[in-house]
PyMOL commands that place a pseudoatom at each C-alpha (Angstrom):
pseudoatom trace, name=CA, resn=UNK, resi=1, chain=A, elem=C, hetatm=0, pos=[100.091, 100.652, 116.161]
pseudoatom trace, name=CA, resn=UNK, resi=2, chain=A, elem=C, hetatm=0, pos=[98.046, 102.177, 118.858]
pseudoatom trace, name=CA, resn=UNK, resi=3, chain=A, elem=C, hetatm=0, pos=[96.351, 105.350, 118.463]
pseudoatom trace, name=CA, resn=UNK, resi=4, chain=A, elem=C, hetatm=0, pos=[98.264, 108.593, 119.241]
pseudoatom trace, name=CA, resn=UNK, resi=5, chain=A, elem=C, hetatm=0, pos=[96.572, 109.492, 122.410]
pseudoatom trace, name=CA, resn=UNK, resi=6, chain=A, elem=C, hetatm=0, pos=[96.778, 113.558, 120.963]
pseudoatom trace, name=CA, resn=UNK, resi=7, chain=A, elem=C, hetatm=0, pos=[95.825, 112.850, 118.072]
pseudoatom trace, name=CA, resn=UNK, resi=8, chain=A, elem=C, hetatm=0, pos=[99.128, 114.141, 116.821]
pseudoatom trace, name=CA, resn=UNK, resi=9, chain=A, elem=C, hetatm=0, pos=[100.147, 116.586, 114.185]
pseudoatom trace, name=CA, resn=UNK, resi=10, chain=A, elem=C, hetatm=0, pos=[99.536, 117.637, 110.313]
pseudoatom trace, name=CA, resn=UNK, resi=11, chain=A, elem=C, hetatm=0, pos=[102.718, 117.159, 108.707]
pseudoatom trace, name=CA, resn=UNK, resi=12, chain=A, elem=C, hetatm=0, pos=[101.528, 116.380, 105.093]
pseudoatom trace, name=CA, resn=UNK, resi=13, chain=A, elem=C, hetatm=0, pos=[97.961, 116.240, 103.228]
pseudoatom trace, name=CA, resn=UNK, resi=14, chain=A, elem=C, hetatm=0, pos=[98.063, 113.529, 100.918]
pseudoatom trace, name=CA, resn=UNK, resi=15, chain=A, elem=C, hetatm=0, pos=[95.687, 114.216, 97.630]
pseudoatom trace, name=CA, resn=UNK, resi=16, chain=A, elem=C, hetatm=0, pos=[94.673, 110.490, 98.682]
pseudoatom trace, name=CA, resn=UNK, resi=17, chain=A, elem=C, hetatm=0, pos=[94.666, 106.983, 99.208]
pseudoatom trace, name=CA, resn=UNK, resi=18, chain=A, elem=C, hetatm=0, pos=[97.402, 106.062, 97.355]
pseudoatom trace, name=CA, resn=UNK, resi=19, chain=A, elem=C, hetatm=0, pos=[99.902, 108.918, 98.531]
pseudoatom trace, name=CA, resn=UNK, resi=20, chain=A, elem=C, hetatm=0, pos=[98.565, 108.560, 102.023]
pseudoatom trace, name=CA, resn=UNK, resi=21, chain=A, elem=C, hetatm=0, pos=[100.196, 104.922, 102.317]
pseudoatom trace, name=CA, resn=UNK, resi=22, chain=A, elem=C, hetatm=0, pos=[102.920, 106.132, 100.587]
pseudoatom trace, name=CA, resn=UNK, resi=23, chain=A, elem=C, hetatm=0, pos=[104.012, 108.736, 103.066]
pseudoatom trace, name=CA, resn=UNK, resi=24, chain=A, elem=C, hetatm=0, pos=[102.922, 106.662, 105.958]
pseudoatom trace, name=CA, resn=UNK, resi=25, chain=A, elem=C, hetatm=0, pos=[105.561, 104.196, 104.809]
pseudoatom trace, name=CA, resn=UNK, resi=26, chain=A, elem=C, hetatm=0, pos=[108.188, 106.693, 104.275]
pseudoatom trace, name=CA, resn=UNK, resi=27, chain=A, elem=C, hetatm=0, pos=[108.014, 107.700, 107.150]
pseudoatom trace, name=CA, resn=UNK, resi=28, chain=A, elem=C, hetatm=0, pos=[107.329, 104.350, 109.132]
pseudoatom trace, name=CA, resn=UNK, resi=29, chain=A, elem=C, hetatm=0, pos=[110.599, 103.789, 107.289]
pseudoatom trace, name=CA, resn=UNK, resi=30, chain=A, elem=C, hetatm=0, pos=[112.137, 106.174, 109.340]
pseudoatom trace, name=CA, resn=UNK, resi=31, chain=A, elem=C, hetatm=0, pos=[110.872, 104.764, 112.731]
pseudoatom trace, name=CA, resn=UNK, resi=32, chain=A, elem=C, hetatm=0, pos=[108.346, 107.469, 112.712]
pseudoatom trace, name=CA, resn=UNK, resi=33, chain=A, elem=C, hetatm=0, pos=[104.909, 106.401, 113.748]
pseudoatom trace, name=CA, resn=UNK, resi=34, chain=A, elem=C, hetatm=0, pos=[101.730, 108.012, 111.957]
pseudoatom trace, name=CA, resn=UNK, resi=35, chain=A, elem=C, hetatm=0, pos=[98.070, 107.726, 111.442]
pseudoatom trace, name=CA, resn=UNK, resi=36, chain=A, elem=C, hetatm=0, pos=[95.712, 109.318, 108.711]
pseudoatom trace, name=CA, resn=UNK, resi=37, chain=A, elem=C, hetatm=0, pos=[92.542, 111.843, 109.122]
pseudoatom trace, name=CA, resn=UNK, resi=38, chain=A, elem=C, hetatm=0, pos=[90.304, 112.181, 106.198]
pseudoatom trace, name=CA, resn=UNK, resi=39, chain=A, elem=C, hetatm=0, pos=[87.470, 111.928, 104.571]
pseudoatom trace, name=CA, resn=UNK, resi=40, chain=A, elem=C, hetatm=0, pos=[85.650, 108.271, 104.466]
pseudoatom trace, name=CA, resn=UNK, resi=41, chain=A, elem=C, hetatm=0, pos=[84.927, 109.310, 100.822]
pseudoatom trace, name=CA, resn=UNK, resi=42, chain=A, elem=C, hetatm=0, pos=[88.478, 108.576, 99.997]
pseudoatom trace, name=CA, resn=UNK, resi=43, chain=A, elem=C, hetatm=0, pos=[88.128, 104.686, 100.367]
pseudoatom trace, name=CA, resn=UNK, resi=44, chain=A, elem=C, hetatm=0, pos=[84.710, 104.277, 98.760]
pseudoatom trace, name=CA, resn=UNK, resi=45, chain=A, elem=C, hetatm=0, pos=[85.303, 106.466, 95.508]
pseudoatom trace, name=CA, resn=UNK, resi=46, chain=A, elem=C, hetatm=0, pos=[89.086, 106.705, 95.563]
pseudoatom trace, name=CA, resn=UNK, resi=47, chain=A, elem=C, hetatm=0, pos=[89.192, 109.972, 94.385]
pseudoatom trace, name=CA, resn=UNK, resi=48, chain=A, elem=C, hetatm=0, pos=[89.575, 113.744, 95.441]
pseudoatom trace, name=CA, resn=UNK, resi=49, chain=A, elem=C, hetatm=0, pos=[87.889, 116.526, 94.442]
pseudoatom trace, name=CA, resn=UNK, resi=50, chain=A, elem=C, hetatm=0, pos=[87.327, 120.255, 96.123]
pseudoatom trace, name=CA, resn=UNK, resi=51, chain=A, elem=C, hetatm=0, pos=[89.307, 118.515, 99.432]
pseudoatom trace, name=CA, resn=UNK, resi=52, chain=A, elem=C, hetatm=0, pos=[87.098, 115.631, 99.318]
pseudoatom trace, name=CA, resn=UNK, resi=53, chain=A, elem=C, hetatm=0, pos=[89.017, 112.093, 99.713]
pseudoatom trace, name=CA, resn=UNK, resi=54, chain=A, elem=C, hetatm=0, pos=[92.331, 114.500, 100.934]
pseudoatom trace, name=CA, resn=UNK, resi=55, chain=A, elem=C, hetatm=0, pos=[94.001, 112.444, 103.910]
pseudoatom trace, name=CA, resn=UNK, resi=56, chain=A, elem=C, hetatm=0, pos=[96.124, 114.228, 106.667]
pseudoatom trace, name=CA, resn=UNK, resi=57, chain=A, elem=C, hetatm=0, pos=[99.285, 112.378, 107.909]
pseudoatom trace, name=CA, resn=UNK, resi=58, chain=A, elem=C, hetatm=0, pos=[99.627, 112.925, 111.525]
pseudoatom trace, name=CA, resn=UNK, resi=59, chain=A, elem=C, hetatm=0, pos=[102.657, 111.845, 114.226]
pseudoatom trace, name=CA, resn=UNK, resi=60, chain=A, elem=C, hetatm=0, pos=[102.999, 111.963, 117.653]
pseudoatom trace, name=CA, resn=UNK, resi=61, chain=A, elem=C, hetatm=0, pos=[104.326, 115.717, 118.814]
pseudoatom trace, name=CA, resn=UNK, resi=62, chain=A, elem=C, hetatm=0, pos=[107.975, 114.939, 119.273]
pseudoatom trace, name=CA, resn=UNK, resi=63, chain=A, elem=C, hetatm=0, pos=[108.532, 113.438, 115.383]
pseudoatom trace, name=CA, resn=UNK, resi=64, chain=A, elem=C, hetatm=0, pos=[106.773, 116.579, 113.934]
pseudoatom trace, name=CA, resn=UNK, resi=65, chain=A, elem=C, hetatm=0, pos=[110.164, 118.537, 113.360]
pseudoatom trace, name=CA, resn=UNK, resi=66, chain=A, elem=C, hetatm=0, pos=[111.813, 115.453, 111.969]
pseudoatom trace, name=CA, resn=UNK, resi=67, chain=A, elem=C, hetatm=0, pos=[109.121, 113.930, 109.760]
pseudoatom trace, name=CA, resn=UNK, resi=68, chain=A, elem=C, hetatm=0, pos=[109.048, 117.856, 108.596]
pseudoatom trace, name=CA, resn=UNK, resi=69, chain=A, elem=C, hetatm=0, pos=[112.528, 117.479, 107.865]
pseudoatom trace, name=CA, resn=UNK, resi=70, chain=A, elem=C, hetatm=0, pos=[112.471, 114.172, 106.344]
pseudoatom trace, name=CA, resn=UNK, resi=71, chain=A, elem=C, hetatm=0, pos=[109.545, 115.361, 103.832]
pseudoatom trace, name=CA, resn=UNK, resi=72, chain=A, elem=C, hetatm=0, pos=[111.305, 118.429, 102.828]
pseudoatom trace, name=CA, resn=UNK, resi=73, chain=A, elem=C, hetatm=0, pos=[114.325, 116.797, 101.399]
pseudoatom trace, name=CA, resn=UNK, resi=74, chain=A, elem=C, hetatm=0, pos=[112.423, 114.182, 99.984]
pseudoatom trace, name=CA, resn=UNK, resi=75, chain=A, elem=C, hetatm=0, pos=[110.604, 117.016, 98.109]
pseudoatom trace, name=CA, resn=UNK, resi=76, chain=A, elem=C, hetatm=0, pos=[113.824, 118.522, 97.396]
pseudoatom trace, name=CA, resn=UNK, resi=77, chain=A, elem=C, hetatm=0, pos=[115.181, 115.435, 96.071]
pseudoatom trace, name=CA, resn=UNK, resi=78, chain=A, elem=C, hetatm=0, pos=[117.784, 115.174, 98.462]
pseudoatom trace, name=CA, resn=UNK, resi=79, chain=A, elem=C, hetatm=0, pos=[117.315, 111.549, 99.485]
pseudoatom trace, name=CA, resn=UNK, resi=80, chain=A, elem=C, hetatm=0, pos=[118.374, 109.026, 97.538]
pseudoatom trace, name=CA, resn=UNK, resi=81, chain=A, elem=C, hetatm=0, pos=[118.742, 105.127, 97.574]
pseudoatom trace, name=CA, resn=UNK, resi=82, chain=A, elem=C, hetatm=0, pos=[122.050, 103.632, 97.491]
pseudoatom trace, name=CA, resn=UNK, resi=83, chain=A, elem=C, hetatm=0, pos=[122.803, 100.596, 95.172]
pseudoatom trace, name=CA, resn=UNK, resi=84, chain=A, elem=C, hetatm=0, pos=[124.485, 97.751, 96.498]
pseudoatom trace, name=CA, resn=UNK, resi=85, chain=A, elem=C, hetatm=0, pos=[127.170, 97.787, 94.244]
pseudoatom trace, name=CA, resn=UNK, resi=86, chain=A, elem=C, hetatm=0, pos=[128.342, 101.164, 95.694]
pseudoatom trace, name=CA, resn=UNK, resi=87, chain=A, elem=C, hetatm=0, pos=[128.473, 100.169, 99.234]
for i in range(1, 87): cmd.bond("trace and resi %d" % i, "trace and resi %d" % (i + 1))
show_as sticks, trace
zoom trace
């Protein structure tokens, strides 16, 4: 994916690596395109501490609201994945 010529927007902070790609595939999931921000520390130690190795997850202006969305009800526990049984 090409960069976001903005630079986009902070919809999540990711405590690292790991979480980072996890949300960026949640929401690529979603057809929403993202990048990260952080610190380099986070892929040489693979750790955070005091902010260090934190990632941000940024989109493109016009999927802030939604990814915002989307993230919430994950949080909330709202989504959920349907079997194939029960479609």
């Amino acid at each position: 994916m090409p960069p976001m010529a903005s630079g986009g927007t902070c919809v999540f902070v990711a405590a690292g690596e790991i979480e980072a790609q996890q949300i960026r595939a949640f929401l690529d999931a979603h057809g929403i395109p993202s990048q990260f921000r952080g610190e380099a520390l986070r892929k040489t130690h693979g750790l955070t501490l005091d902010g260090l190795g934190q990632v941000e997850i940024l989109v493109p202006d016009e999927f802030v609201e939604q990814a915002r969305e989307l993230l919430a009800s994950a949080d909330a526990g709202e989504l959920a994945i349907e079997d194939d049984e029960e479609r």
